[in-house]
C-alpha positions in Angstrom: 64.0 -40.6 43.9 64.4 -38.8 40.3 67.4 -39.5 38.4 69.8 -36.9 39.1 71.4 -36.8 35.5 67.3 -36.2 33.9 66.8 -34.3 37.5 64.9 -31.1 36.2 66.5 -29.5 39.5 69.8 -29.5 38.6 68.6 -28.2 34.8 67.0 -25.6 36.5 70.4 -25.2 38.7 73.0 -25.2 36.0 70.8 -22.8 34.4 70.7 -20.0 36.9 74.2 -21.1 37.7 75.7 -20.4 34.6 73.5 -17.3 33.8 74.9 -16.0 37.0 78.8 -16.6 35.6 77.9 -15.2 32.4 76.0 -12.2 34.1 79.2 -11.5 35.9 82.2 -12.2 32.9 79.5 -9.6 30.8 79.8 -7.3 33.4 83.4 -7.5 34.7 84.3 -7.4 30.7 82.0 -4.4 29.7 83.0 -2.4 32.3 86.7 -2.6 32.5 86.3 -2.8 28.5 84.6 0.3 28.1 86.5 2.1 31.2 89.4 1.5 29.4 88.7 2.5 26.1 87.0 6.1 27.5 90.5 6.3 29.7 92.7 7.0 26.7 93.0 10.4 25.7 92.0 10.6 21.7 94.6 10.8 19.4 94.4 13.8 18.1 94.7 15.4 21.6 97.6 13.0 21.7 99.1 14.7 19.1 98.1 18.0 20.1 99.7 17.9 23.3 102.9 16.4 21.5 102.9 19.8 19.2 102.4 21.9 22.0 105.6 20.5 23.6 107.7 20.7 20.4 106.9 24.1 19.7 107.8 24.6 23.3 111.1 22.8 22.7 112.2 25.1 19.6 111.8 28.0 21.4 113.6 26.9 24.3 116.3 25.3 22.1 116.8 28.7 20.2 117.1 30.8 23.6 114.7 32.9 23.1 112.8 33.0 26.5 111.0 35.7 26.4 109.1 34.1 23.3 108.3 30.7 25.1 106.9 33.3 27.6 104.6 34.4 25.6 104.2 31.3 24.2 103.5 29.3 27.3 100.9 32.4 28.6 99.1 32.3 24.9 98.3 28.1 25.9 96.9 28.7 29.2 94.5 31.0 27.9 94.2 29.1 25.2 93.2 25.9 26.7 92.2 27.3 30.4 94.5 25.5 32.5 98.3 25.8 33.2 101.5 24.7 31.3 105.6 25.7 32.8 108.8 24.4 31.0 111.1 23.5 33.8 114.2 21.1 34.1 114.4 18.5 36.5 117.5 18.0 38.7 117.6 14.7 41.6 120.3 15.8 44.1 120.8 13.0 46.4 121.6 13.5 49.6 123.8 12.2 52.9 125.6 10.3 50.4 122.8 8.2 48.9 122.6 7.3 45.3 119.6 7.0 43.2 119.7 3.8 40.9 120.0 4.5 36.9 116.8 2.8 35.8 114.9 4.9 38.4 116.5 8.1 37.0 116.1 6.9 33.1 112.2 6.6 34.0 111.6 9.4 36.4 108.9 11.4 35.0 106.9 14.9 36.4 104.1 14.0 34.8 101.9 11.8 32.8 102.6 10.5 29.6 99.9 11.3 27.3 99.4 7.4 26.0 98.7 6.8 30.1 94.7 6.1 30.9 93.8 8.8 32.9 91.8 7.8 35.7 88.2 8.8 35.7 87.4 8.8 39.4 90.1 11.9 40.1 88.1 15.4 40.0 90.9 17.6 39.2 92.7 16.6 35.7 96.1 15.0 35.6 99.5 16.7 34.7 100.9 15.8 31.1 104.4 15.7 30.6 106.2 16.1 27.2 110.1 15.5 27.6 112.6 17.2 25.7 115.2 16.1 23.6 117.9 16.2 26.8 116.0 14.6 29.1 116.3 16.6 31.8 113.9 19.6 30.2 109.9 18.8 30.5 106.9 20.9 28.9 104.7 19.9 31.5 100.3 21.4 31.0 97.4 19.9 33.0 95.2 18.6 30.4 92.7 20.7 29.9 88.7 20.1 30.5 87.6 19.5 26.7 91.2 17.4 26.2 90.1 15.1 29.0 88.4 11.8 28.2 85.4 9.5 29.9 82.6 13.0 29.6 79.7 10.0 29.2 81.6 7.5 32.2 79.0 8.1 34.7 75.9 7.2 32.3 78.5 4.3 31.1 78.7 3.0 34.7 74.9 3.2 35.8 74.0 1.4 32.2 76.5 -1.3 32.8 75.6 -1.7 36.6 71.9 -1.4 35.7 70.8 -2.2 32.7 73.1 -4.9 31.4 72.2 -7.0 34.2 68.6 -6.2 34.0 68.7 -7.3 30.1 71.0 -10.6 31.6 68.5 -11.6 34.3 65.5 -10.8 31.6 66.9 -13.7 29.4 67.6 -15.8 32.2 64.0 -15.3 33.5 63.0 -15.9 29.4 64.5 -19.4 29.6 63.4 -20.5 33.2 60.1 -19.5 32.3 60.1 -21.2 28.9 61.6 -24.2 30.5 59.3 -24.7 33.3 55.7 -23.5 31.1 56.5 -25.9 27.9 55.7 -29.1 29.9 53.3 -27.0 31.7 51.3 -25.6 28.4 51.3 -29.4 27.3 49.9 -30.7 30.8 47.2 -27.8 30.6 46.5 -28.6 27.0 45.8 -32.7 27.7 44.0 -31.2 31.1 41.8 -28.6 28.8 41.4 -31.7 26.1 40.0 -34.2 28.6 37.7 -31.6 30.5 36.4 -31.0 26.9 35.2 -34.8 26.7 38.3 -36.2 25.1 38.7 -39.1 27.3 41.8 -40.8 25.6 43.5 -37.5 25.9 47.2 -38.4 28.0 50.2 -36.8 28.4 53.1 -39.4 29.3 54.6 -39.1 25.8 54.7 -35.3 25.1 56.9 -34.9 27.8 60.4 -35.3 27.5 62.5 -38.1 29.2 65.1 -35.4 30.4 62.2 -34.3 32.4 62.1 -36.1 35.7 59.6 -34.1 38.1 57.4 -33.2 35.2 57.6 -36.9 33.6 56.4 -37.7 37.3 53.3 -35.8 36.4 52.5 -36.6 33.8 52.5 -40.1 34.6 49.9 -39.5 37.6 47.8 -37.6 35.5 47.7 -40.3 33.2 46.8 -42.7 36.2 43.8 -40.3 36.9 43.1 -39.9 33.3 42.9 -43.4 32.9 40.7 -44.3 36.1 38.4 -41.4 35.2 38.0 -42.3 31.9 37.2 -45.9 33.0 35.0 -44.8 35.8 32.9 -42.4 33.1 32.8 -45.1 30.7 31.5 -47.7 33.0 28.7 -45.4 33.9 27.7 -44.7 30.3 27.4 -48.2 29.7 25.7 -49.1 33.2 22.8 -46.5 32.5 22.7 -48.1 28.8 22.7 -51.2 30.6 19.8 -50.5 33.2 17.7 -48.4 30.5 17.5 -51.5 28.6 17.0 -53.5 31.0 13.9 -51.3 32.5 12.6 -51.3 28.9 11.4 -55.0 29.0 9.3 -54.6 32.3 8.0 -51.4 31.6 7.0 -52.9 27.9 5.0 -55.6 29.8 3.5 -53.1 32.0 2.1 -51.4 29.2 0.8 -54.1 27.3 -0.8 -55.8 30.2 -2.2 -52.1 31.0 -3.9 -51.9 27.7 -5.2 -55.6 27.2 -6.8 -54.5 30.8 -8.2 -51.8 29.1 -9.9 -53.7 26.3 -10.9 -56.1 29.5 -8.8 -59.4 28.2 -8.1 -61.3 31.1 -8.1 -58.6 33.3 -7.1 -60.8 36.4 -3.9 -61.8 35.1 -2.8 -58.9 33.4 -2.9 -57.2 37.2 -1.3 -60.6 38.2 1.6 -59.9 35.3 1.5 -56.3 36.4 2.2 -57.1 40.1 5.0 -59.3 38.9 6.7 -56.8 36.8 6.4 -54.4 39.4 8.4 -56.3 41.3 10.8 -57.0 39.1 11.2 -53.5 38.5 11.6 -53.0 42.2 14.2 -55.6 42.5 16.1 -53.9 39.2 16.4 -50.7 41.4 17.4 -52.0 44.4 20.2 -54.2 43.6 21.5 -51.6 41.2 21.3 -49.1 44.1 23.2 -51.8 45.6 25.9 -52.5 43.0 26.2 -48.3 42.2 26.9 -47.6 46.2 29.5 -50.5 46.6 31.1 -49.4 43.5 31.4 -45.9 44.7 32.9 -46.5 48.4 36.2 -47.4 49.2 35.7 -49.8 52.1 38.9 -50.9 54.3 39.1 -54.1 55.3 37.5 -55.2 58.7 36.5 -51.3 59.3 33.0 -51.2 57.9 31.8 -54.8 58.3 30.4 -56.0 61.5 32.8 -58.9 61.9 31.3 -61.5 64.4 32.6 -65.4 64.8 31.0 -67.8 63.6 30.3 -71.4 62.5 30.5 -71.3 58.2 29.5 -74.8 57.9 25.9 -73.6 59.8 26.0 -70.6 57.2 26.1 -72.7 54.4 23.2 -75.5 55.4 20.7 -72.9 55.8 21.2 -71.1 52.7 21.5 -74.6 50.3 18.0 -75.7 52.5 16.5 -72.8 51.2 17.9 -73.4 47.7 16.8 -76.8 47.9 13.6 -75.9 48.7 13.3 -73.3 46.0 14.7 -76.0 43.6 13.4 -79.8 44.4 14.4 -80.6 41.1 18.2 -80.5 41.7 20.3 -82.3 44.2 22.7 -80.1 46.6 25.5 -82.3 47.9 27.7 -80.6 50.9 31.4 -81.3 51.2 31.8 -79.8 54.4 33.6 -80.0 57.7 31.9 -80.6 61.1 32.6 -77.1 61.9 34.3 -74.0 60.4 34.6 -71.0 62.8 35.2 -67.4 60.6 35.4 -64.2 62.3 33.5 -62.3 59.3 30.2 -60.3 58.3 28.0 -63.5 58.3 25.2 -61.3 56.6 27.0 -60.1 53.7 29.0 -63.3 53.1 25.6 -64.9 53.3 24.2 -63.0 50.4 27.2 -63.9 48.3 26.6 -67.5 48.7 23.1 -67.1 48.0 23.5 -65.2 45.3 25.8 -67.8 43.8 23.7 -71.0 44.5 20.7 -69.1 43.1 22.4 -68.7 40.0 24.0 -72.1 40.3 19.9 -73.0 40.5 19.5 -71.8 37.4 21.8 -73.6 35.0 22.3 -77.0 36.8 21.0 -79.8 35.2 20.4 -81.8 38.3 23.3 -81.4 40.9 25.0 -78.7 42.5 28.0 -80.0 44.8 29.3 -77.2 47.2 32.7 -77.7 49.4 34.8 -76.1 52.2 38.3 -76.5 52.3 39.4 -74.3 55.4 38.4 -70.9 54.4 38.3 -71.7 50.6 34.4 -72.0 49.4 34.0 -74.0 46.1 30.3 -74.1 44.2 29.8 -76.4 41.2 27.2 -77.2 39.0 26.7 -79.7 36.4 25.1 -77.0 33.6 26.4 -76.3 30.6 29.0 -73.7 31.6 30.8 -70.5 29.8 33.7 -70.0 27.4 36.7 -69.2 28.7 36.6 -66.0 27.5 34.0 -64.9 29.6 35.4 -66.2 33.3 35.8 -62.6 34.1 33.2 -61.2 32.0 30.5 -62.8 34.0 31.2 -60.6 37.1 30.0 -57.8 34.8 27.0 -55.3 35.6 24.3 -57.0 33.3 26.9 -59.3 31.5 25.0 -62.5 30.3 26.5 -65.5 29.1 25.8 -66.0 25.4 24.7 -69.2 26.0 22.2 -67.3 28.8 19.1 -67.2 26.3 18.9 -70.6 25.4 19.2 -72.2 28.6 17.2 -69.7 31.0 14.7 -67.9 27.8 12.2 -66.7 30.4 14.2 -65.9 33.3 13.9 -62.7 34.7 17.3 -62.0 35.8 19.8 -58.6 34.9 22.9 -59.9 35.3 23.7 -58.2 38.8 24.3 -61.4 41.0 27.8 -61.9 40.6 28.7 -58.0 39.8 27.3 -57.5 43.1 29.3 -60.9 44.8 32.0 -59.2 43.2 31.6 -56.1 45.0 30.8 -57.7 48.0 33.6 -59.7 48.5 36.1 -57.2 48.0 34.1 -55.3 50.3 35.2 -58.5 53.2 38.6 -58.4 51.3 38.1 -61.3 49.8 38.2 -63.1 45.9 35.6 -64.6 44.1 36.5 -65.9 40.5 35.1 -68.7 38.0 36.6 -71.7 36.1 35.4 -74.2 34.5 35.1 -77.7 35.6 37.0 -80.1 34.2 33.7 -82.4 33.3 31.1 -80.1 32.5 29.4 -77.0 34.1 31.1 -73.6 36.3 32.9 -73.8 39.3 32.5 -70.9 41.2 35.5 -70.1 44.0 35.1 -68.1 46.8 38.4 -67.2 48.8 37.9 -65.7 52.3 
């Protein structure tokens, strides 16, 4: 579960959240704003109108009717609309009154400081009062007078293109939210195809990012495990081209001291030999590469049969024996040991291990069973602590390895493939040394 506080989810939701609120407050305030503002009538039509009715007042004031007549005729041709002077006069009726404030603020028409309203066709009546109150100058306001001519352009550019300009930004920071981690994943992706193997990600991503932290942090998993995996088969074809060097040298030279007919039995003899070393280089690198590359489950791939371990274990130390009179192979072992395992792949492990036991032991080997616990010890002259893990290496060899074994033709591939082996069974094999002298090898089933 991400942390909901660095949850980039609720960033991305208060995001579109509040550029919704602001998309509406712009809209609501730009449009009653500006509906307002192209409502009033201008001020000079203000005063206009205001003239008009004071000129109508005078006349009217200074009885002279027939001028106001004339007058009133002269605006509506004027202005093309209408204008009257009457007097207003509320008679109530069936003895009903009429309260003061109503009569103090009855009007026939609008004042001209009133928005008019811009959704009304036919233009509004103005009303200028006279000085008694009861007298009006009323004119409908005439078409150039009236205000809001662009309101209709105004309405479809607020309803329109102000939110399209809103929702653009909003869309501007989404998208520069989401593609800045992206451009920085794609970058460390493009890096790494490009052979930059140490190229990571983790830290260019910010903390507040949860579901792109998340990512990162697998990709740095992969990175690293790809990296590792590429690297290990650099240095395993370094490892194997050396190693084919040597045989192949001998090859040669034994081919051209055949040539010049020097011993020409043993230099097929050596050539046979190498051959087969050769041979035996391939295959158990074959071996090693294919158990490296599957993923085996446990008990899926193995043919798992019962039987007796303790049986297991005298045939392969008679055939050590055998190979090696010189040393002495004591067995700590239990009458029986029943294990319901590959017999032929745990086989190879412990032979593998007593060979190379074989090899360093001064004179004893000593191998013992404790349930399902395997321990093989020798009496050589061991390895440094430093290299108790190095050993299960692909062609790792113990610096010690070239004065004790000079002409030995082993690669350093036994234990790598043990190793490989055993977690193939899903089990451990691991080294320490022993407390007197010599390697104590551990296999746990």
């Amino acid at each position: 579960m991400f942390n909901l506080r660095a949850s980039y989810f609720l960033r991305l939701c208060a995001l579109v959240i509040a550029g919704s609120l602001l998309l509406f407050a712009v809209i609501d305030y730009l449009v009653n704003h500006t509906e307002f503002r192209m409502s009033q009538i201008k001020v000079a039509h203000q005063q206009e109108l205001i003239a008009l009715g004071k000129q109508a007042e005078q006349l009217y004031l200074s009885g002279d009717m027939a001028a106001l007549s004339t007058y009133v005729k002269n605006i509506e041709r004027d202005h093309d609309t209408w204008a009257a002077v009457v007097q207003r006069e509320l008679t109530p009726l069936a003895g009903t009154q009429l309260q003061q404030y109503y009569l103090d603020e009855f009007t026939l028409g609008r004042d001209v400081r009133w928005k008019i309203h811009l959704y009304f066709a036919r233009n509004p009546v103005m009303d200028i009062p006279f000085a008694d109150d009861k007298t009006h100058f009323l004119i409908q306001l005439p078409s150039h007078m009236r205000p809001g001519n662009y309101w209709q352009i105004a309405y479809i550019l607020l309803q329109f293109c102000v939110p399209f300009l809103v929702l653009t930004g909003i869309c501007w920071l989404l998208y520069r939210a989401i593609m800045k981690p992206l451009k920085q994943l794609e970058q460390s992706t493009r890096a790494f195809a490009d052979g930059d193997l140490d190229s990571r990600i983790g830290d260019k991503i910010s903390s507040r990012d949860a579901e792109f932290k998340q990512i990162a942090a697998t990709f740095d998993k992969m990175a690293n495990c790809t990296a590792n995996t590429i690297r290990a088969q650099r240095q395993f074809i370094a490892d194997f081209s050396h190693e084919i060097r040597t045989p192949i040298a001998r090859i040669e030279t034994a081919l051209e001291c055949h040539k010049s007919g020097l011993d020409q039995q043993g230099m097929l003899s050596r050539v046979t030999k190498n051959t087969h070393t050769m041979r035996e280089l391939a295959e158990n690198t074959l071996t090693l590469t294919w158990l490296e590359n599957e993923r085996f489950c446990p008990h899926t791939d193995t043919e798992n049969t019962p039987f007796d371990l303790v049986d297991l274990i005298d045939c392969i130390a008679e055939e050590v024996k055998f190979e090696a009179p010189h040393l002495q192979i004591n067995l700590e072992l239990p009458d029986s040991q029943t294990l319901n395992s590959d017999a032929r792949v745990l086989g190879q492990v412990i032979e593998n291990v007593l060979r190379n036991a074989s090899r360093f032991a001064k004179s004893s080997i000593l191998v013992k069973l404790d349930n399902t616990t395997m321990q093989i010890i020798d009496d050589g002259p061991g390895v440094s602590d430093s290299e108790l893990t190095d050993i299960f290496k692909p062609f790792y060899r113990s610096h010690g390895y070239s004065h004790t074994q000079p002409d030995s033709d082993s690669f350093g591939l036994g234990l790598a493939l043990c190793k490989r082996q055993m977690e193939r069974l899903n089990g451990q094999i691991y080294a320490q040394n022993n407390s007197d002298s010599g390697l104590c090898i551990v296999i746990a089933l």
